[in-house]
C-alpha positions, 0 to 999 in steps of 0.5 A, spaced: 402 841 674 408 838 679 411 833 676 410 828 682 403 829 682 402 828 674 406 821 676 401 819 682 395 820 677 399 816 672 400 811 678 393 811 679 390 810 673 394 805 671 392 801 678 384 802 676 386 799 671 390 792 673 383 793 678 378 792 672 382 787 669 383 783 675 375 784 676 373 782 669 377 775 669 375 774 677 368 776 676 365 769 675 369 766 683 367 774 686 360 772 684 360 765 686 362 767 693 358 772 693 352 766 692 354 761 697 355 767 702 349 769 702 345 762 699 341 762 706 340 769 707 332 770 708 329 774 702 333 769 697 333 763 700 327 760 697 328 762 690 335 761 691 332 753 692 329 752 685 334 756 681 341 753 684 343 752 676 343 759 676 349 760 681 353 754 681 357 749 676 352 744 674 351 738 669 344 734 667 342 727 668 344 724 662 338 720 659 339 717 652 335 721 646 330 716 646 328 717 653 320 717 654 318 720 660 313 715 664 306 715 666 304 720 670 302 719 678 293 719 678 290 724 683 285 723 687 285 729 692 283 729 699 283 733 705 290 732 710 288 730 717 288 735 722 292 733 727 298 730 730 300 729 737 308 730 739 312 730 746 305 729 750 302 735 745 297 736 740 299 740 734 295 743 728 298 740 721 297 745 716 299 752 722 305 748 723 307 746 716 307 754 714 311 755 721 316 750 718 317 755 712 314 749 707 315 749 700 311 744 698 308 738 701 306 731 697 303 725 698 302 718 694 298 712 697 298 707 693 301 709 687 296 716 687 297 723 689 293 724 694 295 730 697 300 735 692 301 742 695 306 748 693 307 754 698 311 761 698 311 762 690 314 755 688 311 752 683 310 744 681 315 745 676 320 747 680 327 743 681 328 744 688 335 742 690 335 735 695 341 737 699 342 730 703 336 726 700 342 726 694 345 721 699 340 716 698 340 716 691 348 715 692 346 710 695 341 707 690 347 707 685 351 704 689 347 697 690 346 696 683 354 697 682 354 691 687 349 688 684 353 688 677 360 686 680 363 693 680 364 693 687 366 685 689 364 687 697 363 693 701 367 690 706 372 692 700 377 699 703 375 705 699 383 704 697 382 699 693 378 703 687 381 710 689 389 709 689 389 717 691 385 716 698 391 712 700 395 716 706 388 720 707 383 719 712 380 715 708 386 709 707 384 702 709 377 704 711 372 699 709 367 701 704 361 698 710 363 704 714 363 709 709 356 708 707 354 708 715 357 714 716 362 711 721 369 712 718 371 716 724 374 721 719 375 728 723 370 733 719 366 739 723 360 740 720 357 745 723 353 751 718 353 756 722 361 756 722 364 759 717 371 756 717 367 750 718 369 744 713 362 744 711 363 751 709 371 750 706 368 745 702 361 750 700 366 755 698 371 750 694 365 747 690 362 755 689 370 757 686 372 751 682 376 748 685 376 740 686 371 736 691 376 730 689 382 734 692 378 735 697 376 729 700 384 726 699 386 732 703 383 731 710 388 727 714 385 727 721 381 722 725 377 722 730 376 715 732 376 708 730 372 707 724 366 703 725 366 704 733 360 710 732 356 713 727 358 720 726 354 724 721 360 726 716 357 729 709 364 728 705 364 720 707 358 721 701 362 723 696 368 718 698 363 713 696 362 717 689 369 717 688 369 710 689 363 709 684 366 713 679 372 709 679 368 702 679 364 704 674 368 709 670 362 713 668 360 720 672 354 719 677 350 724 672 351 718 667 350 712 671 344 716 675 341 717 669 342 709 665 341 706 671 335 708 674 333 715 671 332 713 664 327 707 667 323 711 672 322 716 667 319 724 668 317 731 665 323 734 667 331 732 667 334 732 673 341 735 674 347 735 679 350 741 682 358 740 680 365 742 682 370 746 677 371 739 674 365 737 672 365 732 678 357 731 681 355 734 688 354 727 690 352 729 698 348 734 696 348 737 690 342 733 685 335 738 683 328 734 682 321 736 682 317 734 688 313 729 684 320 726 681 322 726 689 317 722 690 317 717 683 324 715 687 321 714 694 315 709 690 321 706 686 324 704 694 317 703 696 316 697 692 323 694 693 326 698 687 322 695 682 318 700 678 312 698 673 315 690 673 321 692 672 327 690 678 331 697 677 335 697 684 336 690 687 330 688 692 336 685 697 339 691 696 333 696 698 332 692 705 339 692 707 341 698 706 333 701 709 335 698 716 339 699 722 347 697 720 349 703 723 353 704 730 350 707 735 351 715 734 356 719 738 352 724 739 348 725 746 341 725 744 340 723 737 334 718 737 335 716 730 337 710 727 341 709 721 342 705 714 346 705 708 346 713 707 338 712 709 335 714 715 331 710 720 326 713 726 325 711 733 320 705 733 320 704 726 315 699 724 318 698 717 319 706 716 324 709 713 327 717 710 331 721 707 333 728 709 337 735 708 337 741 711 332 746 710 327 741 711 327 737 705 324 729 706 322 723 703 318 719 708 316 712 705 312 707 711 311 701 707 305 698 711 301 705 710 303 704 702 305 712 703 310 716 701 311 723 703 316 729 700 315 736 704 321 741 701 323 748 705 326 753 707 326 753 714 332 757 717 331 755 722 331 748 722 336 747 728 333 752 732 330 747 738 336 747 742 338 741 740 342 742 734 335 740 730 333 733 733 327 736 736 325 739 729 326 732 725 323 728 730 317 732 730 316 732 722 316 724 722 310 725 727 306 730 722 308 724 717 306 719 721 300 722 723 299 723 714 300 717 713 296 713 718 290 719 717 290 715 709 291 708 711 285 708 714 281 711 708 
């Protein structure tokens, strides 16, 4: 054999075997990429949704060793109403709740399950990952931080407790308009996008690397803070940093020391993380669907839960009330508080959301909770970037909500 070809065979032997070197060390970072590439995809989507430690970096909720869980919710199963009226039209709950791909659907009316379903092979046990409805237990966090003294004001800048944020586009905002999605941070959050900043901080957090690193890295704004409310998911985890930093604890200990030990449940919840160890604050929390709606009954009855006072009442009203600007977007009819949302012609109602079509719904003057998860890919599909969809959701729950107020 010529002496060049034995040289070539040699110099490929040696590159395969870099290549499976290179492989096996990056396995792990190639897989997690491949996850949130095709975290969405159709035949995943729904198991990918109960199963996201599988995928992902993640810690438990930590609760003392002496933790007990509560008392469950008592059942008293009745019927859903059948209809629901929306843009002049009257719809059919139970087809268009399959329609919306929902995964689960649960309502308490005063303090009782009513209703409990589960749909499209999920189970009752199932963590279901909480996307932005995190937002709102962050927010639950933040008022006890407040309460305790941690944070001295919320017209504080977010600087004061998180020295690395000074020259980002986060120096000299106050923490009031961090919690109302006001910073005027310039942040595309655009899923359908993949160089999108929603999905760079996806893949930062599927390889690793740091959410904190992150946050601090963003230097452009697009306007004034507190002149517009602009939907900005990377504002939620500046309030965790602050959190962190005001409390010294990580959001999986304050969560579960603070309010989770108290709430108590079956199943211990977890947070997605970063390569750090740092929680997915924005997005990243995994609960049962009847552990979602313990925490919609704790703010239900003004964060106090079986006569203990967990989250400050003061702190309940004022951050499920309108404080936010208007929004800059053209169309969006909805309202905005302390990292909770308000519906049109709220008469005391109040939600949390995330993508896919997870919901807490909480109507204090029907003393009802709602939880709906999904996995519905089309969430945005209505022409409006999805405000039709979310507006039509609030008329199925008020319209379930009504139905068992009557009863």
């Amino acid at each position: 054999m010529k002496t060049w070809i034995k040289w070539t065979l040699r110099l490929f032997g040696i590159l395969v075997v870099v290549g499976a070197i290179l492989l096996a060390f990056n396995w792990e970072r190639l897989l997690r990429l491949y996850n949130v590439n095709t975290l969405f995809a159709q035949e995943k989507i729904i198991r990918n949704f109960s199963n996201m430690k599988d995928m992902f970096f993640w810690k438990p909720v930590i609760v003392e060793k002496s933790f007990k869980p509560s008392a469950q919710f008592a059942s008293k199963h009745s019927p859903l109403p059948q209809s629901y009226e929306f843009n002049g039209k009257t719809g059919n709950i139970t087809s268009r709740l399959e329609q919306l791909a929902t995964t689960s659907l649960l309502v308490v009316h005063k303090g009782i399950i009513v209703h409990e379903q589960y749909g499209l092979g999920t189970k009752s046990q199932d963590l279901r990952i909480s996307w932005s409805m995190a937002k709102s237990f962050l927010s639950a966090m933040f008022g006890i931080a407040v309460s305790e003294g941690k944070i001295s004001s919320i017209d504080d800048p977010v600087t004061q407790y998180v020295p690395a944020l000074k020259q980002s586009a986060y120096d000299g905002i106050k923490i009031r308009d961090v919690l109302n999605m006001a910073s005027g941070v310039k942040f595309d959050e655009d899923y359908l996008d993949y160089d999108s900043d929603i999905n760079r901080m996806g893949r930062v957090l599927a390889l690793g690397g740091s959410m904190d690193e992150f946050a601090a890295s963003l230097n452009e704004r697009e306007r004034e803070a507190g002149s517009a409310r602009q939907y900005v998911s990377i504002d939620t985890h500046v309030l965790a940093m602050v959190l962190r930093a005001a409390t010294g604890q990580s959001l999986m200990k304050y969560l579960g020391e603070k309010i989770w030990a108290k709430v108590g449940s079956a199943h211990v919840p977890y947070y997605l993380t970063d390569g750090y160890g740092v929680a997915f604050a924005l997005g990243g929390l995994n609960l049962t669907t009847r552990d979602y709606a313990r925490f919609g009954q704790l703010f239900l009855n003004k964060g106090k839960w079986q006569e203990q006072q967990i989250v400050p009442a003061d702190w309940v009203s004022q951050s499920t009330a309108v404080s936010a600007p208007k929004s800059s977007a053209q169309g969006d009819a909805m309202q905005y508080g302390y990292q909770w949302w308000i519906p049109p012609n709220s008469e005391g109602e109040f939600f949390a959301v995330g993508i896919y079509g997870q919901y807490i719904y909480i109507d204090p003057n029907a003393d009802v909770v709602i939880v709906k998860t999904a996995a519905n890919r089309k969430f945005r599909d209505d022409g409006q970037s999805g405000k039709l969809i979310k507006l039509e959701n609030i008329a199925i729950f008020r319209a379930i909500a009504r139905h068992y107020r009557q009863l």
